[in-house]
N, C-alpha and C positions, 0 to 999 in steps of 0.2 A: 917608496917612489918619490922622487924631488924633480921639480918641475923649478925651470929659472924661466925666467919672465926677463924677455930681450926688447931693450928700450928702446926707442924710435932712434931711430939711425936719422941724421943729418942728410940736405942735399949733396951734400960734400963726398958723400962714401958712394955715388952714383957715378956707373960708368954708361959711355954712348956708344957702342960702335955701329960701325955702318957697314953696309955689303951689298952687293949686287949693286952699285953706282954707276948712272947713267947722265951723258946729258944730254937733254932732247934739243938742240938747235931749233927744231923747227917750232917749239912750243914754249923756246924760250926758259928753260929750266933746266935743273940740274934732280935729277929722283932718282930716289935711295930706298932699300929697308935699314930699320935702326931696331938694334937690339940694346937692349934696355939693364941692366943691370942694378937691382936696388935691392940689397939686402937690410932686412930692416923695415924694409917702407911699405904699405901697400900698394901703390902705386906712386908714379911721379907723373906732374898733371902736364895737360899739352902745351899749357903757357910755361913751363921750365923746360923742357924738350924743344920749343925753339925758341928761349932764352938761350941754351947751351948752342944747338947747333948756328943760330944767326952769328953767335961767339969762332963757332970752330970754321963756317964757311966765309964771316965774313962778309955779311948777308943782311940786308935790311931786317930787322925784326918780321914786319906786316907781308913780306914776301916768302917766308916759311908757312908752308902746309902740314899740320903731321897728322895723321886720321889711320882708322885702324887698326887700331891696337890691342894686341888683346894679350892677358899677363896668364902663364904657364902655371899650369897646378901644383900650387903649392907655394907659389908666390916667387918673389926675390931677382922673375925676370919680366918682361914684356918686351914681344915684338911688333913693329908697326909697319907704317909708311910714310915717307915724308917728301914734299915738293919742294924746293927749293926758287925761287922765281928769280931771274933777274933783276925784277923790278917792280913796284905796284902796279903799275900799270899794264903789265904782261898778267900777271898776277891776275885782275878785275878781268883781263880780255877771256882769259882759257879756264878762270878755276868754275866750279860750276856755283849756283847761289845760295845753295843751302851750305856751301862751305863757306865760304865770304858772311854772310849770316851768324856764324858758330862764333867766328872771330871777330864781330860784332861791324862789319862791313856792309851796309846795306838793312834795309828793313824787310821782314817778312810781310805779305798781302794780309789783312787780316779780314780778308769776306769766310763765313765761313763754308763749310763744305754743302752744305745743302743750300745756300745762295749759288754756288758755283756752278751744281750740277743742274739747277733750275731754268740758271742761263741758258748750261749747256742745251738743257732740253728746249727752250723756246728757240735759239735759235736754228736746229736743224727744223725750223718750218720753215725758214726763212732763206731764201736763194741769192747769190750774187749781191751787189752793192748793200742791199736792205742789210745783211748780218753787220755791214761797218757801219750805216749811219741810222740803223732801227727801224720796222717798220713805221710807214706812214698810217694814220688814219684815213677811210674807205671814203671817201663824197660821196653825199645824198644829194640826191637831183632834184 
């Protein structure tokens, strides 16, 4: 039994196509799914997928979205999603923040989960204005 051992394939040998192309006027973009083609590779990362497509659409870099992807058994393909934005600033208005986040846009909150839910729970004692500006302390007489 012989067994060849296949060497890392280049970005180069990587195809992109796209299908089901839309663009949303009202939201300012152009969204696609991309089919992935990389023989060779294990994957190809989301900063060369819109390295390629800001290339093919002509497209700011930081106004490409591509998110969910996921690569077929056995390897050599991956299908995704990809937004396309006009602009950054359409981009910031519609994408949501954990995406803007991923692409290094914005910072994460860093309270953690049990400071959160603490809050959460102090303030449903608390009615109207007092939840915006805190309770007051009670006056002794």
């Amino acid at each position: 039994m012989a067994f060849t051992l296949r060497r890392s394939a280049d970005a180069s040998s990587v195809t992109i196509r796209t299908r089901k192309f839309m663009t949303n006027r009202l939201l300012q973009r152009k969204q696609m799914v991309v089919d992935i083609i990389h023989p060779g590779l294990a994957n190809l990362s989301k900063e060369d997928v819109r390295e390629k497509l800001s290339k093919l659409y002509k497209a700011d870099k930081e106004a490409v979205f591509p998110f969910g992807f996921s690569t077929q058994f056995g390897g050599g393909r991956s299908t995704g999603f990809v937004l396309i934005y006009d602009s950054f600033e359409a981009a910031q208005k519609f994408e949501p923040k954990y995406r803007l986040i991923r692409q290094g846009h914005g910072s994460k909150g860093n309270t953690s989960r049990k400071q959160r839910k603490e809050r959460k729970n102090r303030l449903k004692k608390l009615r109207g204005t007092e939840k915006v500006k805190g309770k007051k302390p009670k006056k002794e007489h």
